[in-house]
N, C-alpha and C positions, 0 to 999 in steps of 0.2 A: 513638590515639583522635582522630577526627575533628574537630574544633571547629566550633560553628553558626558559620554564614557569616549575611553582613549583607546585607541585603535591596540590592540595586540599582535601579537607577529604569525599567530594562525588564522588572526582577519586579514592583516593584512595579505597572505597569502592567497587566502579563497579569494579576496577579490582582485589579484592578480589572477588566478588561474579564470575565473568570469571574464575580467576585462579581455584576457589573450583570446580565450575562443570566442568574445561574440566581436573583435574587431578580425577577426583573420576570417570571420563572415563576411564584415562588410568589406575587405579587402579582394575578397575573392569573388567579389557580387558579381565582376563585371563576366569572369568564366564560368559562373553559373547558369545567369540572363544570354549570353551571348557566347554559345560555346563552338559558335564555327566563323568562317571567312564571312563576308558578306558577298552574297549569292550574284548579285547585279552591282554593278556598275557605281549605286546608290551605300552611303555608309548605313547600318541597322543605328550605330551608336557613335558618340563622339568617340573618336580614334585618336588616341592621344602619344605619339610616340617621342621621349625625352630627350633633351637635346647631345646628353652625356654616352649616347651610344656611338659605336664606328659601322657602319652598313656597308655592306660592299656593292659595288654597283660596275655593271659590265656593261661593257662597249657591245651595243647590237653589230660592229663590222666584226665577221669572224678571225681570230688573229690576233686581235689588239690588246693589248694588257691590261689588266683588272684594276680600279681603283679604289680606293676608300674614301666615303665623305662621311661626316660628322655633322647633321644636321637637327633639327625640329621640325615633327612633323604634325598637324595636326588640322585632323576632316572632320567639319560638324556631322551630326545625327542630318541622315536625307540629301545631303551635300554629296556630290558625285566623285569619288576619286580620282585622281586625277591618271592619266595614262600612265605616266612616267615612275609612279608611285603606285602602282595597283599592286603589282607583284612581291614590292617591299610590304606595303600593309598587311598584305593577305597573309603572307610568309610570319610577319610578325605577330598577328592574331591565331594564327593557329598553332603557330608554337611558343609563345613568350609566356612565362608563368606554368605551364605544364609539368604534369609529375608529381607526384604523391610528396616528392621533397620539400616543394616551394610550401604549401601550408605549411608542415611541419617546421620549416625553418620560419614562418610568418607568426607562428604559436610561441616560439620560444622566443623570437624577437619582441612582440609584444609583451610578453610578463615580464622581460628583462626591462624593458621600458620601464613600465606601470610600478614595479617594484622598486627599482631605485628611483624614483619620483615621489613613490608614500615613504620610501626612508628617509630621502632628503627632507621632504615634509614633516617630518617625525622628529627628526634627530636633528636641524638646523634652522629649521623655523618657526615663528610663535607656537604657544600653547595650541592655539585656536588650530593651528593647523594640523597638529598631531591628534585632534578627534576622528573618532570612526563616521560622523555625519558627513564632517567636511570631508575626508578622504574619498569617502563614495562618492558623494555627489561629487568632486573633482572628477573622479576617472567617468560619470556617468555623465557628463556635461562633455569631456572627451570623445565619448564613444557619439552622442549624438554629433557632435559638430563633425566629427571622422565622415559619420554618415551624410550629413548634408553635404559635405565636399564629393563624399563620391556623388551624387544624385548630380550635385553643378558639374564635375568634370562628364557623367556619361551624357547629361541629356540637353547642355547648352555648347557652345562654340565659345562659351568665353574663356578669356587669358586665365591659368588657372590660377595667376597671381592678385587677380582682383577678386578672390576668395575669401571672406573676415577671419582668417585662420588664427588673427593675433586678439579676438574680443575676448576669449576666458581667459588668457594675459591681462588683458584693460581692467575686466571686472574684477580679477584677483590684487591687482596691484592698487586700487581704491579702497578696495572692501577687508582685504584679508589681511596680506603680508608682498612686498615687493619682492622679498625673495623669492616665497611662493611663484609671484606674477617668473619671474624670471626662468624658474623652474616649469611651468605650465607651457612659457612661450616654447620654449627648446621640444616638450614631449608634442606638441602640436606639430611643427614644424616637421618631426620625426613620420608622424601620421600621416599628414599631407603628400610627403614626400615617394612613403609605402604605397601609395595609392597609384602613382606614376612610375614605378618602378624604381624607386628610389634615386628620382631625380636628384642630381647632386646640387644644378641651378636649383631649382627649386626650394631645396631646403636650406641653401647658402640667403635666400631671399627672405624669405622667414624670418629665419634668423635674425637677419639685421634688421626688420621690422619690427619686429617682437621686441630686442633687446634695445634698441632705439626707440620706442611708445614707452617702452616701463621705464626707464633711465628718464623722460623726460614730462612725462606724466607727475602731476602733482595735486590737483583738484578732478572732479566732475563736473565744474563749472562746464561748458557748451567751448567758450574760446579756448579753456588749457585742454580739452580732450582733442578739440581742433588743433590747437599748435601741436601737440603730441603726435597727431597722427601725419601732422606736414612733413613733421622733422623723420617719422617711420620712415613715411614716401619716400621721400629724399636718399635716405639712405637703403630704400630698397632698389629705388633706381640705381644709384651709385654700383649696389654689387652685382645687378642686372647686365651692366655693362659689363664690370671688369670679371666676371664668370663668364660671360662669351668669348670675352678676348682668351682667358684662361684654357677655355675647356675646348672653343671650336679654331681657336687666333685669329677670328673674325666677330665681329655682332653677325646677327641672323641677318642671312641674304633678304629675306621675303621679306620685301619692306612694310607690308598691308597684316603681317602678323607680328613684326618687332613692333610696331605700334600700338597695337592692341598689349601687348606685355610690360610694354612701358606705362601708358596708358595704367594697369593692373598694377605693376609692381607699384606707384605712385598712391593709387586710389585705392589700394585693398587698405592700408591703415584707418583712411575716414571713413569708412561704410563699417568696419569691423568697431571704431568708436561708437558710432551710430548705432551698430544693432546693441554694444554693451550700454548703452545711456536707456534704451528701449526695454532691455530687458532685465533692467537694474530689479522692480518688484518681483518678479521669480525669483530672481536669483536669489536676493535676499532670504526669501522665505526655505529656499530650498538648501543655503551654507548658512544660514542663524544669523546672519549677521546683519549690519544697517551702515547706512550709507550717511556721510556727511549733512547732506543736506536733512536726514532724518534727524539727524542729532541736533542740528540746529535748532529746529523744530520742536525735540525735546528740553532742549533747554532752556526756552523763553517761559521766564520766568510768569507770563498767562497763563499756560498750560494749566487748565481746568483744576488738573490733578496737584500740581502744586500751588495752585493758590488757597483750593482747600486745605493743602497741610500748612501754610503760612497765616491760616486765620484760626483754625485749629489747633497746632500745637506750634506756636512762635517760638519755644525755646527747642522744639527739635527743626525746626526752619533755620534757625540761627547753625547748631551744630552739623548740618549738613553742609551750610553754604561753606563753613571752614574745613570740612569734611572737604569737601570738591576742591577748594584751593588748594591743602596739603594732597592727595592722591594725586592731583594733575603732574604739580612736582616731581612727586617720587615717579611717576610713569614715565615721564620725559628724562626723570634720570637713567634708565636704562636702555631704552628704543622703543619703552612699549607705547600703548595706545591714552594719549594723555586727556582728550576729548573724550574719549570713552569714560573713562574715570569721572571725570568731571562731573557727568551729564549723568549715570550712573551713583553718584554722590549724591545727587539732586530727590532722588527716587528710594534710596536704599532703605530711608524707615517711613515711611508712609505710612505700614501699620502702628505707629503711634498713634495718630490724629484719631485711634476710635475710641482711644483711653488714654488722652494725653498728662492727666493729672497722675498716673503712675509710675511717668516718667522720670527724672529728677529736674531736666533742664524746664521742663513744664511747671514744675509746682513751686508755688509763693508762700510758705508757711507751711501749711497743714502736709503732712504725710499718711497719705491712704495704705501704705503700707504696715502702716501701725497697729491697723486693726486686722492684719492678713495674717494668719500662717505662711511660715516661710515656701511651704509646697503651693499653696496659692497664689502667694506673689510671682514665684515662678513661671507658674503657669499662664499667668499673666505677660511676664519678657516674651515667652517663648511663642506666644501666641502675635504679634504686632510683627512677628515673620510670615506664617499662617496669613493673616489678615494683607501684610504689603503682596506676596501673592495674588492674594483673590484681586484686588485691587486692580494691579498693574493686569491682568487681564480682563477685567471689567473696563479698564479706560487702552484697553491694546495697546500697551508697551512693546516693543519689540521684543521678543527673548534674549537676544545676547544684552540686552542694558535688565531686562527682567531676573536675569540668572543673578543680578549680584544680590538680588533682597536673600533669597533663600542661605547665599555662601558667606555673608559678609560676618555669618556668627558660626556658620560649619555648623560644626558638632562639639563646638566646646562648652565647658561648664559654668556655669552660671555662679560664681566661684562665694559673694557675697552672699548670698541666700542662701546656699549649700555650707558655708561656714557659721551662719547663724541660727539653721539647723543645728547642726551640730553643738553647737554652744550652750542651745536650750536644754541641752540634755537628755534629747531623743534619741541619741546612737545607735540604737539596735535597730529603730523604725525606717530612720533614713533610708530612703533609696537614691543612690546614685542619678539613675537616668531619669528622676524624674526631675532632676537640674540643671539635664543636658537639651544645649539646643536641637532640633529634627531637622537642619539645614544639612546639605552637600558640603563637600569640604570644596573650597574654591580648586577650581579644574583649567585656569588660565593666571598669567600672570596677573593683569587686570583686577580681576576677583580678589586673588590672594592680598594683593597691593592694600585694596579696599580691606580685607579684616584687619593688616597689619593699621592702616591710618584710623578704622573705627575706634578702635581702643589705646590709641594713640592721643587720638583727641581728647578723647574722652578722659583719661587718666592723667592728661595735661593739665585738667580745669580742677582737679581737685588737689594740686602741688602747693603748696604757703610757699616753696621757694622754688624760682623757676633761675637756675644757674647752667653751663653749659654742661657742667659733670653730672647735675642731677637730672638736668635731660638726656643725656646720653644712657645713663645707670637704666633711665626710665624704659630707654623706647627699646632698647637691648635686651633689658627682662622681660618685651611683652613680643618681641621675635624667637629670642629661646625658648622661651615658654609655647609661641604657635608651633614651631619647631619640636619639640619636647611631646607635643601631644599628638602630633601628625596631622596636621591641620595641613602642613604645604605640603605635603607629600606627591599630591598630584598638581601644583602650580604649576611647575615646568623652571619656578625660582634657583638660581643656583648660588652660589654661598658670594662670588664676589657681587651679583645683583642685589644678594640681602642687604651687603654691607654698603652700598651705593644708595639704598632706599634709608637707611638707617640713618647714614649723614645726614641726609637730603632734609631728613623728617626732623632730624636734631635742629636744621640751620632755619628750618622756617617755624617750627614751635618757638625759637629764639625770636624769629623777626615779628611772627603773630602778635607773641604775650610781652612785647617792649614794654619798657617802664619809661613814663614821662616827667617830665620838671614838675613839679605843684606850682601851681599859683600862688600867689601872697595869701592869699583868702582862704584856701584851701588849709594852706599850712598853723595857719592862726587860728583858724577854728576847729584846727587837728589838737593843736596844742591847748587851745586851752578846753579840750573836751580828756585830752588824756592829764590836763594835772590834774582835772574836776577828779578824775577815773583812779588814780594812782595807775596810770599805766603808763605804756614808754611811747617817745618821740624818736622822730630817725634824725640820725647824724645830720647837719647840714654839708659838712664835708662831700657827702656822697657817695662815703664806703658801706652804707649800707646797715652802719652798728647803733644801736638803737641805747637810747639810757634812759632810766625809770624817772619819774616824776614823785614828787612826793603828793602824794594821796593831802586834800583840801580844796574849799573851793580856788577857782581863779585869781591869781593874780591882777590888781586892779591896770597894768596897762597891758592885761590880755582882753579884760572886761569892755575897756574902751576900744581897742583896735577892733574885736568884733563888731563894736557899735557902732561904728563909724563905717565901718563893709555896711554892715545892714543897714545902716542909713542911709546909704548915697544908694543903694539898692530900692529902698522905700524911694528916695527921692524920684528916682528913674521912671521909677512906677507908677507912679502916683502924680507925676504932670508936671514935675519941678523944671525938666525941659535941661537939654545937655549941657547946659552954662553951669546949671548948679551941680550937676553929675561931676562935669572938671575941676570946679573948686573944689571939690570934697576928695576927688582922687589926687587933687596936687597936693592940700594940704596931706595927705598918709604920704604919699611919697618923698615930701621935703622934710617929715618930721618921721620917718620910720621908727623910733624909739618910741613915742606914741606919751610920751611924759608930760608934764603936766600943764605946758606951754602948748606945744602942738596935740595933743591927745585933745586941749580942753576947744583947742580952735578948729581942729575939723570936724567935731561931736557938733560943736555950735553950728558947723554950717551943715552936717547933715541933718540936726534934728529941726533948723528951719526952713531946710529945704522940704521936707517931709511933711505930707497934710496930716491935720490934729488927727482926722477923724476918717473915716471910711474904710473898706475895704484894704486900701495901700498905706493906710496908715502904720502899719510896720511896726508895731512894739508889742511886749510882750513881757508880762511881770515877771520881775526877778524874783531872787527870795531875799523876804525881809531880814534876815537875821542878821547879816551885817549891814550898820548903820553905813552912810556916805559921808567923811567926812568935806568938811566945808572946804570948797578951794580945790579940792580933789580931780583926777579924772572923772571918775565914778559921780559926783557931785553935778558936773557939767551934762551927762546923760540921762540923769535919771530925773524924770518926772515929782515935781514937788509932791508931796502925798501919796503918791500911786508906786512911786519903787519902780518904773519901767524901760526897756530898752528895745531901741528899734527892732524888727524882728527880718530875716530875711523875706522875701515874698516868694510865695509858691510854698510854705511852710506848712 
């Protein structure tokens, strides 16, 4: 699977230089289509003249002095000009935008635009937005909406403020990056503006629509894109007014047209919501990306696809789900997308489930690796990338949650199998790349996030000691090391982000792999299975330091303390009924020393609370070879003739 490449500075050019000439076309559509006065009476086209101009207007008595008004003009298509204004419009249509200059200056306007918009995109906002996909299709998503605005201004009478000039804002600030969104709202605005002769109302209006919808935009839910859009309005009316009062030091006389702008300025945010909520599946498809509600969707744990890998490979089931908790973390510790990570954790090894016993977290005993050559085994890792691929497009994953199967191993080496090559003492044979993964190296934050927690996790589960220095030593070796091979090279990761992921990952591989108290029961049949072992027990203290046991069987009030667990366990089980379950825990608890008083009176009442025979009968021969003597702990549990002791149940 291919990975999006990242825009270069001679892409981004050429599609600046595209973007400048096919917008300074639709800029100049209206002098192409309509290159004279209107002939009669009748407008050919909506006539739209800004409110930001000074027209001079003469007294018909001859003599009288010349005045200046500052008004807004504007004749629907078919609608008859009015007398008073025929001479202005015409005057205005046949000379406004004229001359070889106005394109040239509309060419260089535009790439200056387009060009600091893919830098800003490039240079200060996510990964994702510094791609050559998403960059085009932004400015190409630009150029159509540029275009439909010109179609509503020449060929309707409506406000040009109820225009959706602020929806690729909406969908960018959902989908992509807020900053993005905020960046999109200002070059829109810009477009709009050019279209009207660079209305200054106009683009004041925008403005604060745009930047007001992204500021308070937070879901796609239907009600927060609706409050979003109230509170644009809101503040598009607000600067509607006070740019009139500013530019003409009046509102618009004509009262039947300030209403219709008000009207617009209010209502373009909720229609521009509407048409982004509408056209959310395009969009998607056309910037890579996926929406909330998709990811929901992917993440219920129904999903076809993973509950085949939950019945299938349980123990890569298992290491995903903590996969997805660790990544979300480190994602939110930066700003990046933490959802994404998540839901993306969920998916990342799929291609296990088709050979889940090669996996380690998979297998119970037996290793299939055993009978492999290490270039097999390999080929084996490298492949359950290969396969989560085919997969995720067989059950249509989105591609931006698809992209992390291929990146989450890059192109790194396969380091165990590549060193057990070697060891076998085939050196000359080895070949490198046949140990090396065929993934992308991750090309977004996201992605990169995901290799660092892959192997994070992963190399967490096989630690004996999990301390905060030796997870620190841990997770630092396996970022220098992605580091060191050029694995993030294209993330877009910058060193104090590393170092924010690195904490993050140290503080929750702490909270994950906590140590708990032992139970009574636990600990007694810890102990008396390590002096059985000659091995060591831990400190009760709780420093963690451990002392050897001398090698022999059990101590006879370790022998009875187990007996007496397993006895009131039998009891439990087997029908004794919770009367006898509390005698038998009161007595351990008032005689914890377990000696030859209370050792021989709680054995008594579990071994009669316990049925002789059946199933829950609960015992299990010891070994004969030491005798019990009389009176003893040991004496009080053991079966006359038979040598036996309760046994746990479920054993």
């Amino acid at each position: 699977m291919a990975a999006p490449r990242r825009s270069s500075v001679s892409g981004i050019v050429l599609l600046c230089v595209a973007f400048a000439g096919l917008a300074t076309l639709i800029g100049q559509s209206e002098r192409l289509l309509f290159d004279r006065a209107p002939a009669g009476a009748a407008a050919t086209h909506t006539i739209r003249i800004p409110l930001s101009g000074a027209y001079e207007k003469f007294s018909p008595l001859k003599g009288a002095p010349a005045t200046y008004e500052t008004r807004k003009i504007r004749v629907p298509a078919g609608v008859e000009i009015p007398e008073a204004d025929r001479e202005l419009v015409t005057t205005y249509v046949e000379n406004a935008g004229r001359g070889l200059g106005h394109p040239i200056g509309l060419v260089a306007f535009y790439f200056c635009l387009a060009y600091l918009l893919l830098y800003f995109m490039g240079r200060f906002a996510g990964a994702r937005a510094a791609l050559l996909r998403t960059q085009a299709t932004t400015l190409g998503v630009l150029l159509a909406m540029m275009a439909a605005a010109q179609a509503v201004l020449l060929d309707t009478g409506w406000s040009e403020f109820l225009f959706p000039a602020v929806t690729p804002a909406i969908f960018a600030a959902l989908y992509l990056d807020r900053r993005v969104a905020y960046a999109i709202a200002v070059a829109m605005a810009f477009l709009v503006a050019s279209l009207l002769g660079f209305d200054l109302q106009v683009l004041l209006v925008l403005l604060a629509q745009g930047a007001v919808c992204v500021a308070v935009l937070r879901s796609s839910r239907l009600q927060n894109v609706l409050g979003a859009a109230a509170a644009g309005g809101f503040a598009g009316v607000v600067t509607f007014l006070i740019s009139s009062l500013a530019i003409a030091g009046r509102v618009t006389p004509q009262f039947g047209q300030m209403t219709g702008d008000l009207y617009g300025a209010f209502g373009g945010p909720a229609v521009a919501g509407l048409f982004a909520l509408l056209l959310v599946a395009p969009l998607e498809r056309m910037f890579g990306t996926v929406s909330r509600q998709r990811l929901a969707e992917l993440a219920e744990f129904n999903h076809p696809l993973l509950k085949e890998l939950r019945e299938k490979a349980p123990g890569t089931w298992a290491h995903s789900i903590a996969m997805a908790n660790l990544a979300e973390e480190a994602a939110e510790s930066i700003g990046a997308n933490g959802r994404l990570c998540r839901v993306a954790a969920y998916y990342h090894d799929v291609g296990k489930m088709l050979n889940p016993r090669f996996f380690t977290e998979n297998q119970r005993g037996e290793n299939p690796h055993d009978q492999l050559r290490p270039e097999e085994s390999a080929e084996v890792i490298i492949n359950h990338v290969v396969e989560g691929a085919k997969l995720a497009a067989k059950y249509k994953i989105p591609p931006v949650v698809a992209d992390f199967i291929p990146m989450h191993h890059g192109s790194s080496l396969i380091e165990y199998f590549y060193e057990k090559a070697l060891d076998e003492g085939a050196t000359a044979g080895v070949e490198r790349e046949q140990f090396v993964h065929r993934g992308e190296k991750p090309n977004t934050k996201e992605t990169a996030i995901m290799m660092i927690v892959d192997a994070v996790e992963a190399t967490s589960r096989s630690m004996r000691e999990l301390t905060p220095k030796s997870v620190e030593r841990m997770v630092e070796h396996i970022i220098f090391s992605k580091l060191a091979y050029g694995q993030l090279d294209e993330s877009g990761l910058s060193l104090p982000e590393l170092k924010k992921i690195a904490l993050t990952l140290v503080d929750a591989i702490l909270n994950q792999r906590h140590e708990r108290v032992e139970y009574p029961w636990q600990r007694e049949e810890g102990e008396a299975q390590a002096q059985a072992e000659g091995g060591e027990r831990r400190d009760p203290t709780g420093t963690g330091r451990t002392t050897p046991y001398p090698k022999g069987p059990p101590s006879r009030p370790f022998i009875a303390a187990a007996a007496v667990r397993n006895g009131l366990r039998a009891a439990a089980n087997g029908g004794a009924g919770q009367a006898g379950f509390e005698r038998v825990e009161r007595a351990i608890l008032e005689r914890p020393g377990v000696g030859a008083g209370g050792g021989a009176e709680a054995a008594g009442v579990a071994d009669a609370a316990a049925p002789a025979e059946g199933p829950h009968s609960g015992r299990v021969a010891l070994p004969a070879d030491e005798p019990a003597a009389e009176g003893s702990d040991r004496a009080a549990v053991v079966e006359r003739g038979a040598g036996v002791v309760p046994r746990p149940p479920g054993r």
